[in-house]
N, C-alpha and C positions, 0 to 999 in steps of 0.2 A: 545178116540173119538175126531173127528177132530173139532177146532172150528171154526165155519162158519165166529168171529167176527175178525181171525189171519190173517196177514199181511203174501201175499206170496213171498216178496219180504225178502232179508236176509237183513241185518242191515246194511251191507256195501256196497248192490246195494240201499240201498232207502237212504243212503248217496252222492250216485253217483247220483242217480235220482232228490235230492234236489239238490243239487252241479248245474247240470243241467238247473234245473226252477231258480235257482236264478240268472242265466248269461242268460237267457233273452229266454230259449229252453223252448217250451209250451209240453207238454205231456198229451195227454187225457185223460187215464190209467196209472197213476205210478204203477198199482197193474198187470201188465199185458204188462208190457214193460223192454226189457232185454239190456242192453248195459255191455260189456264187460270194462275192468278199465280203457283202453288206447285209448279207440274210444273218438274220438273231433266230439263238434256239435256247429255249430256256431251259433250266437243269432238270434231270428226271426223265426226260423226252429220248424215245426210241426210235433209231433210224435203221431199218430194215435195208437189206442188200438193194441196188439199185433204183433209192431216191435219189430225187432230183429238187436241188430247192432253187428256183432263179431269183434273181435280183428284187428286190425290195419285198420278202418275206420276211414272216417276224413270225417264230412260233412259240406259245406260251409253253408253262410246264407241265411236264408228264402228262405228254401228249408220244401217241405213238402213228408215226406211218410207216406203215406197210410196204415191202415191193414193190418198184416200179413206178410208184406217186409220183407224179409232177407237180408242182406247186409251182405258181408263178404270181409274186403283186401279190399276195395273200395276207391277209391278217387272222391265226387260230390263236382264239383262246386258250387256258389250260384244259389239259386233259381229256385234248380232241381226240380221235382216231379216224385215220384215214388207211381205209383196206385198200389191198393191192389193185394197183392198175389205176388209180382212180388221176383224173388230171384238176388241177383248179387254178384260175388265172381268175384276178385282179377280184377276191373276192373275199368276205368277212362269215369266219363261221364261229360262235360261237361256244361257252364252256360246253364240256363233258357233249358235244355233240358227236355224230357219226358220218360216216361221206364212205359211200360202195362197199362192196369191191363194185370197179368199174364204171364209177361213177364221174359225169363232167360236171362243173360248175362253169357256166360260162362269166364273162363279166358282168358285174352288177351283184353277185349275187349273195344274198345277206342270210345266214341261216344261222338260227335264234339257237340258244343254250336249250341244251338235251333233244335238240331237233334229230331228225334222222333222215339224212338222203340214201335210199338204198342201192341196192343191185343195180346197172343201165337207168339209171335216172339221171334226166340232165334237168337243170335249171339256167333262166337266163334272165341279168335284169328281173330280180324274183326275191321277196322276201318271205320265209319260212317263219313263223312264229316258234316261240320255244316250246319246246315239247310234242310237236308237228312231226308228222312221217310220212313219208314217198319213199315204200320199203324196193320196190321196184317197176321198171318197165315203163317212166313214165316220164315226161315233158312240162316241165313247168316254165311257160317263159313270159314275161313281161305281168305279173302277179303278184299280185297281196295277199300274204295267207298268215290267216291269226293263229293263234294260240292254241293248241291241243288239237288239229283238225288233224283229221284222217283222211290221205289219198291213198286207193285204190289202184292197182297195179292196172297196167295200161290207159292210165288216166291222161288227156291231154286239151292244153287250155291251146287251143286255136286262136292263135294273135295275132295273126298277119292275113288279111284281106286284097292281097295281093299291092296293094298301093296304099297300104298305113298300118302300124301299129296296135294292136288297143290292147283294153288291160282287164283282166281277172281278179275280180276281187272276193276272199272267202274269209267269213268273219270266223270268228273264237268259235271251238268248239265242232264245227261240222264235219258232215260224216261224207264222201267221194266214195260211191262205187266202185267197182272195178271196170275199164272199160269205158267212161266215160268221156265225152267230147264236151270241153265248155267252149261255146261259142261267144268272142268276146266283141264286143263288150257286154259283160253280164256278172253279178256278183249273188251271191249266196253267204244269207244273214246266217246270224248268228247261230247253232244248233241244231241246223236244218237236215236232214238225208238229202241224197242223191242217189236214187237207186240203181243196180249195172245194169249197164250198156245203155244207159239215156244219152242222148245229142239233148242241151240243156243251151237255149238258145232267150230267156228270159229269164228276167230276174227271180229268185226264191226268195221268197220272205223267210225271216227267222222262223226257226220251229216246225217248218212245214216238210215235208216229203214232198219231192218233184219226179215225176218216172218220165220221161219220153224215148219211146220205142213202141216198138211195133207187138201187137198182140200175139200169141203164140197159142199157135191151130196146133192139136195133134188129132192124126189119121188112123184111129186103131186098123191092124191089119194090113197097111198101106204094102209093108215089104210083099207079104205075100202074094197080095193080089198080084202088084207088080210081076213078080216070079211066075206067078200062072200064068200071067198074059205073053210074055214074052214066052214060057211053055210051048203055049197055043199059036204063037206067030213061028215057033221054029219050025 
């Protein structure tokens, strides 16, 4: 029979775990918090009930994750945060930046000081410029994205052509609609809008506005008539 009063931590992770609290790392749950032998965690840094840090992590100072984070192969800067749920494998995020809740990094992926990956955002092979935000709902993979751009929720760089690769490039500055499909290979200069719901299949010049979609009819009356007619057919 199991005893409800046993420690489910082994002796040489709740050694790691004191090791830990005594260089200045706060831990919620020691009963409930897994770090591998070689993960570094710098002082100041908050570990929420049920992290998970694997092998070859390094997290700077006062930095806090969240619930349920997975961290894997990662490199955070100081005073990252990582909201709950969120997983990251083999990937570099930069100072005072932010990652979900819920959010994937896949490998490759490089997200610049005070960037923001939000809610269901994944990235792959992707680099974030600093101060950039993909607040949610949105696909970043195989991309270059500068400095201070703004992506729009449901945003997604289509990189795979079924038999290759290609790459998204979006310079310093630009603005992503909501809703948006870049078709790649294609980049967007420096400044430029992207209005929602474009399918964005050419290049933007810097500074320009690109809309592509479809023109939008309205039917004044259309309900009603409808409703008559169907009236008249019962």
């Amino acid at each position: 029979m199991n005893d409800p009063e046993a420690s489910t931590t082994s002796p040489q992770d709740s050694q790691l775990i004191a090791s830990l609290i005594t260089s200045g790392v706060t831990i919620r749950d020691p009963q409930t918090t897994y770090v591998d032998e070689d993960v570094e965690v710098g002082p100041g840094t908050v570990l929420y009930p049920g992290v998970i840090l694997e092998s070859g992590t390094v997290i700077g100072e006062g930095c806090i994750i969240h619930a349920r984070a997975r961290i894997t192969r990662c490199r955070l800067a100081d005073n990252v945060v990582v909201f709950d749920g969120s997983i990251l494998e083999d990937s570099v995020v930069g100072e005072g930046a932010s990652i979900g809740p819920y959010a994937r990094l896949r490998p490759g992926s490089d997200i610049g000081p005070r960037a923001k990956v939000g809610n269901f955002v994944e990235t792959k092979a992707t680099r974030l410029g600093a101060g950039s935000k993909a607040s949610h709902l949105t696909y970043l993979g195989d991309a270059v994205i500068g400095d201070n751009v703004n992506i729009g929720a449901g945003t997604i760089t289509c990189n795979y052509d079924g038999e290759a690769k290609e790459r998204t490039i979006i310079e310093d500055g630009a603005f992503i609609g909501s809703n948006v499909a870049l078709v790649a290979p294609v980049s967007v200069g420096a400044g430029a809008y992207v209005g929602a719901g474009s399918t964005i299949t050419r290049d933007v010049p810097a500074g320009a506005l690109a809309v592509g979609r479809g023109r939008q009819v309205t039917k004044d009356g259309w309900v009603a008539n409808r409703r008559g007619k169907k009236s008249e057919g019962g």
